[in-house]
PyMOL commands that place a pseudoatom at each C-alpha (Angstrom):
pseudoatom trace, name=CA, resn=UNK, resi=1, chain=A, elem=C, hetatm=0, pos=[3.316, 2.175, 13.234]
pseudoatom trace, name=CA, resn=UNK, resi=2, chain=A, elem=C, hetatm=0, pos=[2.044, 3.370, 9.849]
pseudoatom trace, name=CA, resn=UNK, resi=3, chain=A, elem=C, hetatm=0, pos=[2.246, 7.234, 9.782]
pseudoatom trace, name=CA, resn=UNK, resi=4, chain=A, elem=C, hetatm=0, pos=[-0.834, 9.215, 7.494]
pseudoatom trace, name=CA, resn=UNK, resi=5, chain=A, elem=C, hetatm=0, pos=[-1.092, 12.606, 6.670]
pseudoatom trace, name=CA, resn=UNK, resi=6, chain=A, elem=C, hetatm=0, pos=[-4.707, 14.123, 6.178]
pseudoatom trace, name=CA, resn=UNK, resi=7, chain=A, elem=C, hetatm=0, pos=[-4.669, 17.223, 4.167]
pseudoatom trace, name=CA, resn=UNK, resi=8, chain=A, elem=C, hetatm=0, pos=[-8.287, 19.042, 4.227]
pseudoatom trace, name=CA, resn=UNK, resi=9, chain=A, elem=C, hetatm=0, pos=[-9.759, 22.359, 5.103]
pseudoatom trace, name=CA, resn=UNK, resi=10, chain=A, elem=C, hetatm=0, pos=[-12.784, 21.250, 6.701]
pseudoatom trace, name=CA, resn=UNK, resi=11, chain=A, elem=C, hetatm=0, pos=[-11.994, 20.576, 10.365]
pseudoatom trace, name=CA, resn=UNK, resi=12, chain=A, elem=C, hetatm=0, pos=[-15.082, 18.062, 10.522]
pseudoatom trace, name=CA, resn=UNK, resi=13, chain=A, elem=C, hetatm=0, pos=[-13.789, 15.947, 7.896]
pseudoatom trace, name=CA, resn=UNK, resi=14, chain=A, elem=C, hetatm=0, pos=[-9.667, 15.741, 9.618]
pseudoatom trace, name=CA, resn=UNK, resi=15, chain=A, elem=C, hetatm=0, pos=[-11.277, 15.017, 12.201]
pseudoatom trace, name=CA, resn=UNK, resi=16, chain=A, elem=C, hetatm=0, pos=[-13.464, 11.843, 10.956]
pseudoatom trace, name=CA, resn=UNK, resi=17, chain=A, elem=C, hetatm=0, pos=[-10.363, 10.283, 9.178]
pseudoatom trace, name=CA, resn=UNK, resi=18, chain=A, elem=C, hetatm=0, pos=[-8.029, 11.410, 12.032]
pseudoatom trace, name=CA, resn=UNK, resi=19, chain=A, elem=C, hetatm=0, pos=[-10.622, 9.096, 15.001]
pseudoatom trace, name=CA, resn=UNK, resi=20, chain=A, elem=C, hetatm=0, pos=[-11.291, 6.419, 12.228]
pseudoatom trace, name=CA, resn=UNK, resi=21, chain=A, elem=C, hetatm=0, pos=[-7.165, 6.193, 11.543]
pseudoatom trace, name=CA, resn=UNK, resi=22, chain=A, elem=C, hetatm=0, pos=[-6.306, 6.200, 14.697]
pseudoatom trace, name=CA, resn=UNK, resi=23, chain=A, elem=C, hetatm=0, pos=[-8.567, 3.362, 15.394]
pseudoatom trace, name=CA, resn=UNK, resi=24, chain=A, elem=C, hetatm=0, pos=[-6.888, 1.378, 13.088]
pseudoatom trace, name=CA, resn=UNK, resi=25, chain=A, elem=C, hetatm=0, pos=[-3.142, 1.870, 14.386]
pseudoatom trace, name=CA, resn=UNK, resi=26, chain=A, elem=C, hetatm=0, pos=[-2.034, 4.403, 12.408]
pseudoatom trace, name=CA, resn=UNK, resi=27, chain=A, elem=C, hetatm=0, pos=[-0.186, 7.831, 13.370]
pseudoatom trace, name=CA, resn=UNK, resi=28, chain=A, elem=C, hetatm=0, pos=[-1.870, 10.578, 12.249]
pseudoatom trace, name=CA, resn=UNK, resi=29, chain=A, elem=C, hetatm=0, pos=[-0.624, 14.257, 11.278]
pseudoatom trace, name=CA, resn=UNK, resi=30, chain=A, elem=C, hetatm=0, pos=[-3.455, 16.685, 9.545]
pseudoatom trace, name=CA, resn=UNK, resi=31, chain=A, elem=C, hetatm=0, pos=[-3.475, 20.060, 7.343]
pseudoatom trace, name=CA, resn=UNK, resi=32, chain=A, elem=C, hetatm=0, pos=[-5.891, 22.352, 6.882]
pseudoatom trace, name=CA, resn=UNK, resi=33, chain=A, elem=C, hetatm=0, pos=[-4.855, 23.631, 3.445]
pseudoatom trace, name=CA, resn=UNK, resi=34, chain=A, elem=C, hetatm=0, pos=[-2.676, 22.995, 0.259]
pseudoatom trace, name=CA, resn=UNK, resi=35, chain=A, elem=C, hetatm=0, pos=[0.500, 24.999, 1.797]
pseudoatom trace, name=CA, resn=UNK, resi=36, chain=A, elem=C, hetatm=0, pos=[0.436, 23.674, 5.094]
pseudoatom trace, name=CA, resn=UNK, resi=37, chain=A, elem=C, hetatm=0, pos=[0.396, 19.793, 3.605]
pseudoatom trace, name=CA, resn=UNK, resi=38, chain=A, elem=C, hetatm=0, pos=[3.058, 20.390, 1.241]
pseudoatom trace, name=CA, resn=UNK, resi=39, chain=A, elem=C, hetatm=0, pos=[5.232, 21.640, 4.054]
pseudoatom trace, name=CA, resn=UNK, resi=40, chain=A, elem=C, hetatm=0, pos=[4.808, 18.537, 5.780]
pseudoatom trace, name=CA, resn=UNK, resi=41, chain=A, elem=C, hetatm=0, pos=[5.814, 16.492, 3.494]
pseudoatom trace, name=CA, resn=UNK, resi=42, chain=A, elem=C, hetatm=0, pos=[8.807, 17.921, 2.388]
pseudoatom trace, name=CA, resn=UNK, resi=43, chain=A, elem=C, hetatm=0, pos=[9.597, 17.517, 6.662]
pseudoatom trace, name=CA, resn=UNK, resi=44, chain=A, elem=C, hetatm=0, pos=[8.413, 14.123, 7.207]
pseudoatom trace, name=CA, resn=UNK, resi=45, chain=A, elem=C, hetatm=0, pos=[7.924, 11.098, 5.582]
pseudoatom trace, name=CA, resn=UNK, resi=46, chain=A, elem=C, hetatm=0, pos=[4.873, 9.235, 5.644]
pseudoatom trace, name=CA, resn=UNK, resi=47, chain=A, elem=C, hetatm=0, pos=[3.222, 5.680, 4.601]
pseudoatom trace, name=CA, resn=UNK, resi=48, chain=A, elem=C, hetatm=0, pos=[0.048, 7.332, 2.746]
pseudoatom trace, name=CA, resn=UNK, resi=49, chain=A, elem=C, hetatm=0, pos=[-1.513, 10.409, 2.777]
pseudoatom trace, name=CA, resn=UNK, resi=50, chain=A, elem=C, hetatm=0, pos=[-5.355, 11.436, 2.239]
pseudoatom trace, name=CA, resn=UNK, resi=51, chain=A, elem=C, hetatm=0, pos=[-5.141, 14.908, 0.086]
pseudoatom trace, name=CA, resn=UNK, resi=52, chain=A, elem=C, hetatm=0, pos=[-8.486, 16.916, -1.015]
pseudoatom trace, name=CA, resn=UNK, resi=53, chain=A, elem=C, hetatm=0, pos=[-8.865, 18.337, -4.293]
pseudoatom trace, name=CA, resn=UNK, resi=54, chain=A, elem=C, hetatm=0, pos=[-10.476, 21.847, -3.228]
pseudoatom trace, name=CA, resn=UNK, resi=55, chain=A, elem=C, hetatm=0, pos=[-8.331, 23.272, -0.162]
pseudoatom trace, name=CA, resn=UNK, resi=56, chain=A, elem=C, hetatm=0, pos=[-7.017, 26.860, 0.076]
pseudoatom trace, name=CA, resn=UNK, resi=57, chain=A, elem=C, hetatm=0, pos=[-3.901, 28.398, -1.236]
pseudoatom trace, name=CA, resn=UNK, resi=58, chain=A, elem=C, hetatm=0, pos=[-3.126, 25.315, -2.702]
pseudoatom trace, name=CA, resn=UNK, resi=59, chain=A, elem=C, hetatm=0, pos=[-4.965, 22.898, -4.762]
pseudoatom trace, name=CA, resn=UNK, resi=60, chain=A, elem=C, hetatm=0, pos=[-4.673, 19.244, -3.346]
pseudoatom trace, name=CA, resn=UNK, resi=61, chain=A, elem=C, hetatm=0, pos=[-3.871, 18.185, -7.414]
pseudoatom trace, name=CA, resn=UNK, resi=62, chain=A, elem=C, hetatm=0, pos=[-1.053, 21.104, -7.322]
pseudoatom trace, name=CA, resn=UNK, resi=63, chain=A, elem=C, hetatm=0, pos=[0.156, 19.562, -3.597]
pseudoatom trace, name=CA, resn=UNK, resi=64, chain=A, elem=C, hetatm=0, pos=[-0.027, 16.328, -5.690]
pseudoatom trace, name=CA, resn=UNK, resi=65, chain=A, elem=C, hetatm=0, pos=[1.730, 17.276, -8.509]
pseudoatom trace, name=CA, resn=UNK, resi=66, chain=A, elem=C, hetatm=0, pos=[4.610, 19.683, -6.471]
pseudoatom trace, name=CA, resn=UNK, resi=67, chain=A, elem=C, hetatm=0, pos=[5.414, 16.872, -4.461]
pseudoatom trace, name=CA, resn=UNK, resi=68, chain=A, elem=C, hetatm=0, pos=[6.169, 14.087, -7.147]
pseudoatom trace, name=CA, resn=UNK, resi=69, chain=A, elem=C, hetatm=0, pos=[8.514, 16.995, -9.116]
pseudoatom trace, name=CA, resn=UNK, resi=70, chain=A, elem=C, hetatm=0, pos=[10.277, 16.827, -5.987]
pseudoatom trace, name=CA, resn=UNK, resi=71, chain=A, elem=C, hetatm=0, pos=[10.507, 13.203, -6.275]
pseudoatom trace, name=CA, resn=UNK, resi=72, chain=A, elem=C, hetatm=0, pos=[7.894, 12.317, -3.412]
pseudoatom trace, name=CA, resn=UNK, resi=73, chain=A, elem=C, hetatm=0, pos=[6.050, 9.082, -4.404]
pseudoatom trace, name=CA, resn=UNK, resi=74, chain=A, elem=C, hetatm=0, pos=[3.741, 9.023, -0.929]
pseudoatom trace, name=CA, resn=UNK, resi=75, chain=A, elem=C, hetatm=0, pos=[0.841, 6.784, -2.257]
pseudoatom trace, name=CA, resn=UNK, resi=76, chain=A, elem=C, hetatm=0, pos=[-2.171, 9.365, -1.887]
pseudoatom trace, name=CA, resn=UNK, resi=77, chain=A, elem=C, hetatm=0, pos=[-5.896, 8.715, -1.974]
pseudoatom trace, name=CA, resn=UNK, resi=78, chain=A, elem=C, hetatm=0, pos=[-7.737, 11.629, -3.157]
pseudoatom trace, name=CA, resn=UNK, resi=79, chain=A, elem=C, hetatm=0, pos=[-10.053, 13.458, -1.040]
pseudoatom trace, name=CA, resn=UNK, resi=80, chain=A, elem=C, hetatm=0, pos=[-13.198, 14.706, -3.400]
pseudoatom trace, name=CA, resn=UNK, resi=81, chain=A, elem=C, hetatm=0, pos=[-16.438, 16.110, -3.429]
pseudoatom trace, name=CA, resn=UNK, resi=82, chain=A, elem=C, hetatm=0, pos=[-16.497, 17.092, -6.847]
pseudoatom trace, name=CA, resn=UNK, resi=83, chain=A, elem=C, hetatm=0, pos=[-15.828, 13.579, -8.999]
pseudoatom trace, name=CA, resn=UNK, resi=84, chain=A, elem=C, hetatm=0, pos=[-14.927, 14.746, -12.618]
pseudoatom trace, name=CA, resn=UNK, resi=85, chain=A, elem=C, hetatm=0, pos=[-12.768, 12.123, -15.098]
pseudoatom trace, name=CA, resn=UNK, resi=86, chain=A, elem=C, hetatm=0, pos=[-10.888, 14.832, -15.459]
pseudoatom trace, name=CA, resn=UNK, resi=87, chain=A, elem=C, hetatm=0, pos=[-9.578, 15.592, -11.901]
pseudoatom trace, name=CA, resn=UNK, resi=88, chain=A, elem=C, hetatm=0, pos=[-9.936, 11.470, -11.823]
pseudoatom trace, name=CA, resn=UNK, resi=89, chain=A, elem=C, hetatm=0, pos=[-7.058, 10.998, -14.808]
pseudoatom trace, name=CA, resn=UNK, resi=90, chain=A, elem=C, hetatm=0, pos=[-4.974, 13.843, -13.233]
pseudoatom trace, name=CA, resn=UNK, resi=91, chain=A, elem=C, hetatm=0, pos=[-4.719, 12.617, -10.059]
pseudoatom trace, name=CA, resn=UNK, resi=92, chain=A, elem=C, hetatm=0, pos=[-4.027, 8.630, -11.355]
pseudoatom trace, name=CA, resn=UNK, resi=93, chain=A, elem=C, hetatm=0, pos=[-1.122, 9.675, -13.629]
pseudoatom trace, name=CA, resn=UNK, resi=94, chain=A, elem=C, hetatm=0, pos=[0.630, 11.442, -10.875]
pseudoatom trace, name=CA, resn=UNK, resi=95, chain=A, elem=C, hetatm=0, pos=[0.023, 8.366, -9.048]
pseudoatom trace, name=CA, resn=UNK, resi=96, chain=A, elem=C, hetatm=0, pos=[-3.133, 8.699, -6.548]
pseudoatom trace, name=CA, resn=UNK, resi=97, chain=A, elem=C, hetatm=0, pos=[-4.186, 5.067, -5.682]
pseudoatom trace, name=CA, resn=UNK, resi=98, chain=A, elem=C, hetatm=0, pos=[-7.731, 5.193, -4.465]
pseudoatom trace, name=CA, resn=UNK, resi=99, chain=A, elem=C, hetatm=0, pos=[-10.439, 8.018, -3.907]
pseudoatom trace, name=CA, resn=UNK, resi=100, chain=A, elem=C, hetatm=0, pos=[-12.859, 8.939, -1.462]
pseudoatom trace, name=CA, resn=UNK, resi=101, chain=A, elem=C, hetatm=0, pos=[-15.999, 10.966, -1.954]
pseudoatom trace, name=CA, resn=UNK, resi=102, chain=A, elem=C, hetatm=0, pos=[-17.660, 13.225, 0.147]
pseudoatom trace, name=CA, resn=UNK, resi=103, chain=A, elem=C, hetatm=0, pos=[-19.798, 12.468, 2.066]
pseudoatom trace, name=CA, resn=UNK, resi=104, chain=A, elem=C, hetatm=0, pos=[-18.372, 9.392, 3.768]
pseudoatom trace, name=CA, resn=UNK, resi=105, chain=A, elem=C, hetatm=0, pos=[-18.883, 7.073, 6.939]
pseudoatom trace, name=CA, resn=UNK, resi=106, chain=A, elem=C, hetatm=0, pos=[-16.057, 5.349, 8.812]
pseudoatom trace, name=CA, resn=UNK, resi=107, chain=A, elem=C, hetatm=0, pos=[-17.037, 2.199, 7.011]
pseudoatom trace, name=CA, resn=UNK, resi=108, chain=A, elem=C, hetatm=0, pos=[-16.202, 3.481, 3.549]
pseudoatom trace, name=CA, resn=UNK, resi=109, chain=A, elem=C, hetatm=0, pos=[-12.295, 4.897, 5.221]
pseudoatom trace, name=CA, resn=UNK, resi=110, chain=A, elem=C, hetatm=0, pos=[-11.813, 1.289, 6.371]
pseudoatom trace, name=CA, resn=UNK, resi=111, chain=A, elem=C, hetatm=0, pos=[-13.102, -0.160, 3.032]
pseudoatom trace, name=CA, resn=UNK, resi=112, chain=A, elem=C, hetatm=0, pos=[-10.803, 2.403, 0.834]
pseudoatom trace, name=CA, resn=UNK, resi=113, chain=A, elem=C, hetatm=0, pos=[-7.602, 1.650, 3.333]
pseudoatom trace, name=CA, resn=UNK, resi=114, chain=A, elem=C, hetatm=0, pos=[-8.648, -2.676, 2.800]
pseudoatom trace, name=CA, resn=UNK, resi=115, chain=A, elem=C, hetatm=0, pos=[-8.707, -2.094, -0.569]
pseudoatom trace, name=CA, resn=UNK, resi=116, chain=A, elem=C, hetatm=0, pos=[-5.639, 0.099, -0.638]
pseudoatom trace, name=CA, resn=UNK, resi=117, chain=A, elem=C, hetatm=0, pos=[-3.859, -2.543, 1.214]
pseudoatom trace, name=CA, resn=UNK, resi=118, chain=A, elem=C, hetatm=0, pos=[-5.100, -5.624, -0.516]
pseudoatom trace, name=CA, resn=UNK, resi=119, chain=A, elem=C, hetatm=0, pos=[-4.384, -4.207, -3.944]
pseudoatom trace, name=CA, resn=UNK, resi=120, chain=A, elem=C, hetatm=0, pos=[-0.722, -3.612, -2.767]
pseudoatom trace, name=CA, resn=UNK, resi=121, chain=A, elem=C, hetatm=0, pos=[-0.262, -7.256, -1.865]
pseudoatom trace, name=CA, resn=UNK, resi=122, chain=A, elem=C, hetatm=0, pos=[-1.231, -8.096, -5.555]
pseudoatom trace, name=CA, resn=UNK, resi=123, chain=A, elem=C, hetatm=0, pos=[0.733, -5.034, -7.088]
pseudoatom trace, name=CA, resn=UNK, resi=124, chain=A, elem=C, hetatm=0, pos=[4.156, -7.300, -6.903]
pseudoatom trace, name=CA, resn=UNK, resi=125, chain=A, elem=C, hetatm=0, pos=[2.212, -9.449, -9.477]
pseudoatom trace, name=CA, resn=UNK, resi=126, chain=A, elem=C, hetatm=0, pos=[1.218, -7.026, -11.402]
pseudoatom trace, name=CA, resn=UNK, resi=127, chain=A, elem=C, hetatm=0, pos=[4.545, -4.895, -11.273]
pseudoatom trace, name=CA, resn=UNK, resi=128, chain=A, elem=C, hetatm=0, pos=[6.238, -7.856, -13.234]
pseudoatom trace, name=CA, resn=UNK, resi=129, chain=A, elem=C, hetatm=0, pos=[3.604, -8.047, -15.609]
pseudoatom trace, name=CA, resn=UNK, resi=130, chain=A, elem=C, hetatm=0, pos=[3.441, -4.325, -16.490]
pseudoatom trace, name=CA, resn=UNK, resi=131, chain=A, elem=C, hetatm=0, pos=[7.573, -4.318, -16.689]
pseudoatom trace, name=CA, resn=UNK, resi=132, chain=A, elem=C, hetatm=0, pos=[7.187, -7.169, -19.099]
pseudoatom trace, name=CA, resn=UNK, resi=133, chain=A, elem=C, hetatm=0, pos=[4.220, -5.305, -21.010]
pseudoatom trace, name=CA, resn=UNK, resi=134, chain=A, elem=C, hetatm=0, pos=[6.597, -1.941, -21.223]
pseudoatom trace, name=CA, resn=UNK, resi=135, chain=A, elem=C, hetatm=0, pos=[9.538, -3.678, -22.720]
pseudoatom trace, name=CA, resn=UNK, resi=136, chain=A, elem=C, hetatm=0, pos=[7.591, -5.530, -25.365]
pseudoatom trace, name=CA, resn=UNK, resi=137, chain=A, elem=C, hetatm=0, pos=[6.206, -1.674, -26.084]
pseudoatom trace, name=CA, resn=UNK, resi=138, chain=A, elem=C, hetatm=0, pos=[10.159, -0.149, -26.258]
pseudoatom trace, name=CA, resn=UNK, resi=139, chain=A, elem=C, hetatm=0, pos=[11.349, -2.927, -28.570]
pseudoatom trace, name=CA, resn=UNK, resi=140, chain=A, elem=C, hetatm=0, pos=[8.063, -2.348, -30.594]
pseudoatom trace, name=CA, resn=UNK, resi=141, chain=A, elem=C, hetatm=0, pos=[9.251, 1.937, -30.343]
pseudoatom trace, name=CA, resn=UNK, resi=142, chain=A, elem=C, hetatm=0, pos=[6.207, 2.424, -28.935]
pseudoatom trace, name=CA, resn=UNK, resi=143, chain=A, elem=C, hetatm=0, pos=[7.776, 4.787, -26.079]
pseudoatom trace, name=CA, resn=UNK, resi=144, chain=A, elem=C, hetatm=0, pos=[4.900, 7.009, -25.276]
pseudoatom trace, name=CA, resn=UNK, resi=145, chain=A, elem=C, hetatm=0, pos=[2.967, 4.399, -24.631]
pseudoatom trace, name=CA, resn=UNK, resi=146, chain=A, elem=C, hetatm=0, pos=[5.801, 2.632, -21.748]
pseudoatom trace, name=CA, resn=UNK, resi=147, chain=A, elem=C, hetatm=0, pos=[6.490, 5.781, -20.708]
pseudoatom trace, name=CA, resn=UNK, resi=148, chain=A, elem=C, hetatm=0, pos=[2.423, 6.101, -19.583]
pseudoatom trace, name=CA, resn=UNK, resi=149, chain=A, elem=C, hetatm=0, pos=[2.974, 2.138, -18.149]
pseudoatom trace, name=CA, resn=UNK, resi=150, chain=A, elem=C, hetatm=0, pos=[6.379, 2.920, -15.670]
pseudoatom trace, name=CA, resn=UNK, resi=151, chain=A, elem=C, hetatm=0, pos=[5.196, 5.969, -14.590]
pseudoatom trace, name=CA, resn=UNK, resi=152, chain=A, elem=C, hetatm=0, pos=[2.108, 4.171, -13.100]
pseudoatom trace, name=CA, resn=UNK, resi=153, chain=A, elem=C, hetatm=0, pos=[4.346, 1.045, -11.714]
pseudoatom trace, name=CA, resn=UNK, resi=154, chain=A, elem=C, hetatm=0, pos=[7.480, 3.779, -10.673]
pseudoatom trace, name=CA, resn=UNK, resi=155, chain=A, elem=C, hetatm=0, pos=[5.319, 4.665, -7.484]
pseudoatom trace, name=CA, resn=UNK, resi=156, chain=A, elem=C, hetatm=0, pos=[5.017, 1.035, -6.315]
pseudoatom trace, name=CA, resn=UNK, resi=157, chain=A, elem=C, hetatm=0, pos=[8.142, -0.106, -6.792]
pseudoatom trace, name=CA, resn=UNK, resi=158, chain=A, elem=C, hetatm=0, pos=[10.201, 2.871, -6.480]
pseudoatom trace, name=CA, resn=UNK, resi=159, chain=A, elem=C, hetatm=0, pos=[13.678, 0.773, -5.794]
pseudoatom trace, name=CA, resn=UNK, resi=160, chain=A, elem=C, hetatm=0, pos=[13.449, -1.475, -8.697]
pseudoatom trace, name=CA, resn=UNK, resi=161, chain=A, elem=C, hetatm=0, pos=[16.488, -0.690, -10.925]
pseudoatom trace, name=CA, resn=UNK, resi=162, chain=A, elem=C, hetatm=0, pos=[14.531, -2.086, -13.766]
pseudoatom trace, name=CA, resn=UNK, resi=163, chain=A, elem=C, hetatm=0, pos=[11.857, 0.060, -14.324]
pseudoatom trace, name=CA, resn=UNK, resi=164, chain=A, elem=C, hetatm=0, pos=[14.695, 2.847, -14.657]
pseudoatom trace, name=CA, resn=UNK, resi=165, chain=A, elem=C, hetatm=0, pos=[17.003, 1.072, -16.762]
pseudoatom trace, name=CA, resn=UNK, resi=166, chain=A, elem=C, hetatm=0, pos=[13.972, 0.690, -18.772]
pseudoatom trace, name=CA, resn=UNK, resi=167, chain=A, elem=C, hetatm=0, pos=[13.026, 4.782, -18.331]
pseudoatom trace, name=CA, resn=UNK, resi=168, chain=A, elem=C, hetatm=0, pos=[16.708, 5.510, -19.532]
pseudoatom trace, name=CA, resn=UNK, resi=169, chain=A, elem=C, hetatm=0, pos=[15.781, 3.321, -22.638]
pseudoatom trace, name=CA, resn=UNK, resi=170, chain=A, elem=C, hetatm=0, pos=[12.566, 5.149, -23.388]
pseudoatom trace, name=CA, resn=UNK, resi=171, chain=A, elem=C, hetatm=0, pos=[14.048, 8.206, -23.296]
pseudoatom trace, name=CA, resn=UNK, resi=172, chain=A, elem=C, hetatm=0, pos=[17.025, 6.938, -25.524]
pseudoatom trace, name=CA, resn=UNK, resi=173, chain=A, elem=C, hetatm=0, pos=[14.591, 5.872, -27.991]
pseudoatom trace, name=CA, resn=UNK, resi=174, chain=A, elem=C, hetatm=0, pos=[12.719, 9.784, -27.641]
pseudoatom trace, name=CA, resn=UNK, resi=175, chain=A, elem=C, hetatm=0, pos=[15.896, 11.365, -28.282]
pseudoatom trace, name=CA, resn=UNK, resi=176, chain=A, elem=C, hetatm=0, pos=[16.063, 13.040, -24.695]
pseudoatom trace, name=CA, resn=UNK, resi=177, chain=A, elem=C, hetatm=0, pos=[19.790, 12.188, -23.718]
pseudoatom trace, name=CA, resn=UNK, resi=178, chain=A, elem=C, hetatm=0, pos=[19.588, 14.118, -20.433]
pseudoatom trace, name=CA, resn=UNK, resi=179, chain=A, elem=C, hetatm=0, pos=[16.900, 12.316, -19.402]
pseudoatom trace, name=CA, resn=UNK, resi=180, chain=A, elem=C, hetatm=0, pos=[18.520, 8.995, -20.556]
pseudoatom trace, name=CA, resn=UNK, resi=181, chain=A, elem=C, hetatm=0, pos=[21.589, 9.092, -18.449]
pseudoatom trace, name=CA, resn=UNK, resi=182, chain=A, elem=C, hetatm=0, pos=[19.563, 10.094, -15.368]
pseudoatom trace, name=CA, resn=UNK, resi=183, chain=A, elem=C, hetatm=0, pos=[17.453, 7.245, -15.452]
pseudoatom trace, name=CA, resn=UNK, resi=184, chain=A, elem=C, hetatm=0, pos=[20.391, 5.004, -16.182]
pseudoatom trace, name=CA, resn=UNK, resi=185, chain=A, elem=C, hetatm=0, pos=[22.618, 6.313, -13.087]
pseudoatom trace, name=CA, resn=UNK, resi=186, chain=A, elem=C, hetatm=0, pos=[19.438, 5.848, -11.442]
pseudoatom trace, name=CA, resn=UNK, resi=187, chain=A, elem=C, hetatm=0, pos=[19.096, 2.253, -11.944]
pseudoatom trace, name=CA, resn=UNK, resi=188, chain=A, elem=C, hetatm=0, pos=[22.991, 2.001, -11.351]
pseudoatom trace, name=CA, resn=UNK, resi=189, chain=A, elem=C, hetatm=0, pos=[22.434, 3.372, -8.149]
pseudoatom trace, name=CA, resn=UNK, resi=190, chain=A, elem=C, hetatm=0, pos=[19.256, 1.115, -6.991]
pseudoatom trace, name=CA, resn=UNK, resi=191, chain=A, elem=C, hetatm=0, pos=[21.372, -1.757, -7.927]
pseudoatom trace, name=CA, resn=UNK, resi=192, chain=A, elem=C, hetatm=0, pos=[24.334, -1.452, -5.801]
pseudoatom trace, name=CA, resn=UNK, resi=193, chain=A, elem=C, hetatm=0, pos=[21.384, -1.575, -2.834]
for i in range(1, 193): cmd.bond("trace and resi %d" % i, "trace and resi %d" % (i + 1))
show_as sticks, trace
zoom trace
């Protein structure tokens, strides 16, 4: 069973995606603020987790961002009721997958999970493509520009020696030798698995 994590401070709304989760097999745990859902997932591990934006104590986009400095790549679908491109490219580049907008019916949770879920089956594709795409960029020394590419693919694919082989030669390339040897014993260790 698929285990989801539902970080919002309105109990209405943990409650809606709690019923409509639950309905569709999954486990569910909830939060009620930014503290209390960071907490959790530095206890358990989960499949996905559904984190608003506006919550006490702790933004959902700080919960997001504390998490993945801790190396937590949950795939998270952001929780909003206040759409900006702004909040939007945050929350991509530190790897949300999908959002949902308030207000929202129990149709558009199961459409946002079916899409979640169907674009996962087509990420393997799409992985390859976007490894292939970052090491034409390296060889080019365009590292910025990789860099942006893995960090999006890292996330889905987080045992693929590869993409950190390729990481330790981005950061080669940017002069960052710290950084470089991590990401190489990195991929050494992934590929002993």
């Amino acid at each position: 069973m698929k285990k989801v994590l539902v970080a919002d401070d309105t109990k209405n709304i943990r409650n809606l995606l709690m019923k409509c989760l639950q309905m569709e097999g999954y486990e569910v745990k909830t939060a009620n603020d930014g503290n209390a859902a960071k907490e959790i997932l530095l206890k358990e591990d989960f499949d996905l987790a559904f984190i608003d934006i506006k919550m006490p104590f702790l933004s959902g986009t700080d919960v997001i961002r504390s998490i993945r400095e801790m190396g937590i790549t949950i795939p998270v679908i952001v929780i909003t009721a206040y759409a900006t491109v702004k909040n939007a490219i945050d929350c991509t580049q530190m790897g949300a997958v999908a959002y949902l907008q308030k207000p929202f019916t129990a149709d558009k949770i199961k459409a946002v999970l079916k899409e979640y879920f169907d674009e996962t089956l087509k990420d393997s594709e799409s992985i390859q493509y976007s490894i292939t795409a970052a090491r034409d960029l390296i060889d080019k020394g365009e590292f910025s520009q990789a860099l942006q590419l893995l960090q999006i693919i890292l996330p889905k694919d987080i045992a693929n020696p590869e993409i950190y082989l390729l990481l330790s030669r981005i950061y080669c390339g940017l002069g960052n030798s710290d950084m470089e040897k991590k990401f190489y014993q990195t991929s050494g260790i992934f590929s002993k698995l």
